[in-house]
DRENDRENTOR-876750 format. One record per residue (C-alpha): y negated, z negated, x. Coordinates in Angstrom, 3 decimals. Layout:
! DRENDRENTOR-876750
(site (Y Z X)) ...
//
This chain:
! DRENDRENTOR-876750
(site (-46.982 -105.902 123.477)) (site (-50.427 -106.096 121.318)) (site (-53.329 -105.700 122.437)) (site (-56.231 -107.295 121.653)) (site (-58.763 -105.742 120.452)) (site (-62.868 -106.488 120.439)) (site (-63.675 -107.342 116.658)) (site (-67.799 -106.887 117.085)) (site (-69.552 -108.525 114.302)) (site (-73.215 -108.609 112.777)) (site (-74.101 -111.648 110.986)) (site (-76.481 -111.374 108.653)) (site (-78.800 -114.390 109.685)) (site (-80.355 -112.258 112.422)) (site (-81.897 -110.772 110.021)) (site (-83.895 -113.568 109.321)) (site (-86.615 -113.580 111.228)) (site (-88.376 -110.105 109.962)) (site (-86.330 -110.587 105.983)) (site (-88.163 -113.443 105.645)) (site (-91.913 -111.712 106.935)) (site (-91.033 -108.790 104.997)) (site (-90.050 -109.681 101.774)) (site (-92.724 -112.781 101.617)) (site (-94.888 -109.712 102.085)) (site (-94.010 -107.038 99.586)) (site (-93.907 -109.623 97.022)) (site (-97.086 -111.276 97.825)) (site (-98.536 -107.231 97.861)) (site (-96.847 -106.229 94.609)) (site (-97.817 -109.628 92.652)) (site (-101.089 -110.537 93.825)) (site (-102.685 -106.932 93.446)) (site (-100.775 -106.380 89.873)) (site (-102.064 -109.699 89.067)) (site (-105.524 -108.480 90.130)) (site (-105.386 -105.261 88.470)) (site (-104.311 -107.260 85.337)) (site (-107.315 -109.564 85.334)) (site (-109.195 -106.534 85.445)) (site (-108.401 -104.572 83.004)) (site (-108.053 -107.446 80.755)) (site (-111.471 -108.131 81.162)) (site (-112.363 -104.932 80.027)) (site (-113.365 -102.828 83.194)) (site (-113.048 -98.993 84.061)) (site (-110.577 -97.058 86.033)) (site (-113.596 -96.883 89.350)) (site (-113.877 -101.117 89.178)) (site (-110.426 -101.704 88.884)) (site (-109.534 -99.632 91.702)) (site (-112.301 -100.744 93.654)) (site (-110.470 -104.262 92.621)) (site (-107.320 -103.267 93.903)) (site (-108.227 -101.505 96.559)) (site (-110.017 -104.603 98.402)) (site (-107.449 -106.976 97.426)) (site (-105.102 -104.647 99.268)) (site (-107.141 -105.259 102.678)) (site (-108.171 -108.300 101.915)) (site (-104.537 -109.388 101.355)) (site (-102.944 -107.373 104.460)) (site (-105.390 -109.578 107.130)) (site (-104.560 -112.887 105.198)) (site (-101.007 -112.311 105.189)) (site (-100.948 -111.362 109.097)) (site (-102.962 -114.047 110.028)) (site (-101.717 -116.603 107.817)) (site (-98.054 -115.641 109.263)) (site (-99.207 -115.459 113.028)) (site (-100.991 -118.815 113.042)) (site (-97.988 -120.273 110.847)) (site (-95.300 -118.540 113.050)) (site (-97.475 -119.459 116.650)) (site (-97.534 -123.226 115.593)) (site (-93.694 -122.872 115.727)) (site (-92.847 -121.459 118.862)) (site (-95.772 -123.939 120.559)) (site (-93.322 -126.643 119.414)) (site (-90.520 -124.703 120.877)) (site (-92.181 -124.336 124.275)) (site (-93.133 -127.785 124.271)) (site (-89.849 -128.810 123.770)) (site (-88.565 -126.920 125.942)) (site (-91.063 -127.538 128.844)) (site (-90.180 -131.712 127.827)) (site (-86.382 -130.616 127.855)) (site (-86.693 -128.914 131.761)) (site (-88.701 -132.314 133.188)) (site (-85.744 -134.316 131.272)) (site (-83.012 -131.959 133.268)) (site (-85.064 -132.091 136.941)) (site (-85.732 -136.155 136.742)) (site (-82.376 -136.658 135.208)) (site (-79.243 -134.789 134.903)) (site (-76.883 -137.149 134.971)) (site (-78.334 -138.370 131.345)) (site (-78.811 -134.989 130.143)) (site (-75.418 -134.348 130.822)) (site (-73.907 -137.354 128.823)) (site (-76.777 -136.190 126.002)) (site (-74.597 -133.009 125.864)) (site (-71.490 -134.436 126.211)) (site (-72.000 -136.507 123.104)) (site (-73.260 -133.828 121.219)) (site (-70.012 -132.174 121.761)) (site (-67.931 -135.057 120.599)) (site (-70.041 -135.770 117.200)) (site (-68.804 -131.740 116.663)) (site (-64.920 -132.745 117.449)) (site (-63.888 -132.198 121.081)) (site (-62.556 -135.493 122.852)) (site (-64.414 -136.774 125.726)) (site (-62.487 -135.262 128.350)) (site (-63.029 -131.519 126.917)) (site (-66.496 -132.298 126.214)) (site (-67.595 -133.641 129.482)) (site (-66.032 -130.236 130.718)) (site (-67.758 -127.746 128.175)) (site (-71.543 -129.693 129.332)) (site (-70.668 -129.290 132.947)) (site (-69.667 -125.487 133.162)) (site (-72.464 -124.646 130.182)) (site (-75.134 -126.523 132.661)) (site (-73.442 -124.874 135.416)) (site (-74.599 -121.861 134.262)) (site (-78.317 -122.342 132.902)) (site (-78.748 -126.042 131.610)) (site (-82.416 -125.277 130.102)) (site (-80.550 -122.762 127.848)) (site (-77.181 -125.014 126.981)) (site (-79.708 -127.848 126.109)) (site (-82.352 -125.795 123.855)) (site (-78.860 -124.203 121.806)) (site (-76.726 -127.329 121.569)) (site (-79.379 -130.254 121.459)) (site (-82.917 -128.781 119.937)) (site (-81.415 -125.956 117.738)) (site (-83.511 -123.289 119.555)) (site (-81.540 -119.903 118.806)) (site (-82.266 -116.198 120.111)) (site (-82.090 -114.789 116.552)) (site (-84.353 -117.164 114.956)) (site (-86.881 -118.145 117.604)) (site (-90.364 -117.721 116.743)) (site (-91.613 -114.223 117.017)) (site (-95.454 -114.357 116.047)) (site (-96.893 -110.705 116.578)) (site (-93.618 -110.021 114.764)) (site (-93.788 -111.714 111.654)) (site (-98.077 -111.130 111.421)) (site (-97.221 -107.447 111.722)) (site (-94.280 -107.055 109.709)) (site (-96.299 -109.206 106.842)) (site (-99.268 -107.022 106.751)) (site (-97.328 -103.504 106.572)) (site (-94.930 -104.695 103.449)) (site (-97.683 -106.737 102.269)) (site (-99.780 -103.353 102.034)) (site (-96.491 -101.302 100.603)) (site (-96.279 -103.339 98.031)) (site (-99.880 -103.969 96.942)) (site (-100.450 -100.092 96.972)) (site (-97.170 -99.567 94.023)) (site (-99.194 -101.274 91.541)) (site (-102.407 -99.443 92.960)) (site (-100.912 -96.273 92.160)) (site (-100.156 -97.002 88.660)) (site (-103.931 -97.320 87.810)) (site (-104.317 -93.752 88.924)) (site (-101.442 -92.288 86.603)) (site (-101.559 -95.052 83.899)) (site (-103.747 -93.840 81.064)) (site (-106.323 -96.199 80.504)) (site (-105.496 -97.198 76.753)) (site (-102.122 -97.718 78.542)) (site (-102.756 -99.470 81.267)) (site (-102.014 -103.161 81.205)) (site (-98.809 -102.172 79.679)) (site (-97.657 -99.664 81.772)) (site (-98.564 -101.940 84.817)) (site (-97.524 -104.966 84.046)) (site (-93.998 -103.446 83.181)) (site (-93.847 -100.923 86.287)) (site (-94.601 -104.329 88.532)) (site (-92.052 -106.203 87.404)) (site (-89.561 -103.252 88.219)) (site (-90.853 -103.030 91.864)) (site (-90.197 -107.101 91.785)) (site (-86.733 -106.627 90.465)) (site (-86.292 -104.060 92.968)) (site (-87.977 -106.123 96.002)) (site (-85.118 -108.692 95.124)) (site (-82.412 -106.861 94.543)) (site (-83.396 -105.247 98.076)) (site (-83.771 -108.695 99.896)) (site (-80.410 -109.917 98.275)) (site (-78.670 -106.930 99.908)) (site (-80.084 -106.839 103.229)) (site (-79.528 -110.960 103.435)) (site (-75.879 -110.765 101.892)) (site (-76.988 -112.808 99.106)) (site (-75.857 -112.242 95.162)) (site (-78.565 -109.216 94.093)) (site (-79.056 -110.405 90.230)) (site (-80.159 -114.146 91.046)) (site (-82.246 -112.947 93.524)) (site (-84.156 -110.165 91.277)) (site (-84.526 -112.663 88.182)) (site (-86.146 -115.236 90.286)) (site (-88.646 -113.041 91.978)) (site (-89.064 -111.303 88.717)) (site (-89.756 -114.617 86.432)) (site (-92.306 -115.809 88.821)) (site (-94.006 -112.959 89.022)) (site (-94.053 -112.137 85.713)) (site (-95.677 -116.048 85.127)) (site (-98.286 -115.296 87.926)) (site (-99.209 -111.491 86.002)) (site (-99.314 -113.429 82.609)) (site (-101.319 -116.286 83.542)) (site (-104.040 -113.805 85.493)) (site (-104.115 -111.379 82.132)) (site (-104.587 -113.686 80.308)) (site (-107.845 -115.227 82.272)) (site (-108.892 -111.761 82.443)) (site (-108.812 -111.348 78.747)) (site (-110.632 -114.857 77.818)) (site (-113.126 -113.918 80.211)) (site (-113.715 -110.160 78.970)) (site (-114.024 -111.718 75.727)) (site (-116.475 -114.407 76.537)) (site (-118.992 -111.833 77.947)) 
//
């Protein structure tokens, strides 16, 4: 006779949480400072202001990013905690209604009412707060709001990727240098994507051409202000 065997699995969306913080970071750090560093040079500065330039759009970056993402990512989970507090007053002044709330939710997903009614009992049984925040608000463990997570996670790949491009201005030669940066940032994008695609299963070329082309737009559009503006003075 056969045995049956565990089959453990790891699904990729649990990943979501910190893919999302990191690779909104490293690509905000990569384009934003290469578009800096552009602007820059375009306008005609030396290697000291232009890594003065970089340097404080780095830092300045890094504490927007993690603050932007923990006030963005703290708005969420107060929702979730209000929902949830709303949810346990629903289940102490009414069970009997939560109940049927479940059981319906069941049988819009395919069970007949007599299964249904079953699953919401023993699932309530066992910790109706958590059946109810799963099954009726979409609250999940994996993708719950994790605020010190996400600000933290932001600002360190936000600061990785700002400080490629600020490396580039130290071994760039200056005749060379919006060139040389311009082209080595777009290979740190392609790379950024082709590294998200992998890490969230998705297909590695469509990713890497889409954070490429935009931040090859956002680099082009800051040169080119640069160089109007170096010219104007």
């Amino acid at each position: 006779m056969s045995r049956l065997r565990a089959h453990p699995e790891r699904h990729l969306v649990s990943r979501i949480g910190w893919l999302r913080a990191a690779v909104l970071g490293a690509n905000d750090g990569i384009v934003s400072t290469a578009s800096l560093i552009l602007g820059v040079a375009a306008a005609g500065a030396q290697r000291d202001a232009i890594l003065i330039a970089g340097a404080a759009g780095l830092v300045a970056g890094a504490m927007s990013m993690a603050a932007g993402e923990y006030v963005s990512v703290s708005s969420q989970a107060d929702a979730e905690g209000a929902d949830l507090e709303r949810e346990r007053r629903e289940l102490a002044s009414d069970t009997e209604a939560e109940h049927e709330e479940l059981t319906q939710i069941y049988m819009r997903r395919g069970l007949d009412r007599e299964t249904a009614v079953s699953v919401a009992q023993q699932l309530m049984a066992k910790d109706a707060l958590a059946a109810h925040a799963h099954d009726e608000l979409g609250i999940l463990e994996m993708t719950t709001a994790r605020p010190i997570q996400a600000a933290l996670t932001s600002a360190a790949t936000f600061t990785c990727g700002a400080a490629l491009p600020l490396l580039i201005v130290f071994l760039a030669p200056m005749r060379l240098l919006v060139p040389v940066e311009a082209g080595a940032s777009l290979l740190f994008l392609a790379l950024l994507g082709a590294i998200g695609a992998v890490a969230g299963g998705a297909v590695v070329w469509r990713a890497a051409v889409r954070v490429t082309f935009w931040g090859a737009l956002a680099m082009a559009l800051t040169a080119g202000i640069g160089h109007l503006v170096g010219t104007a003075v």
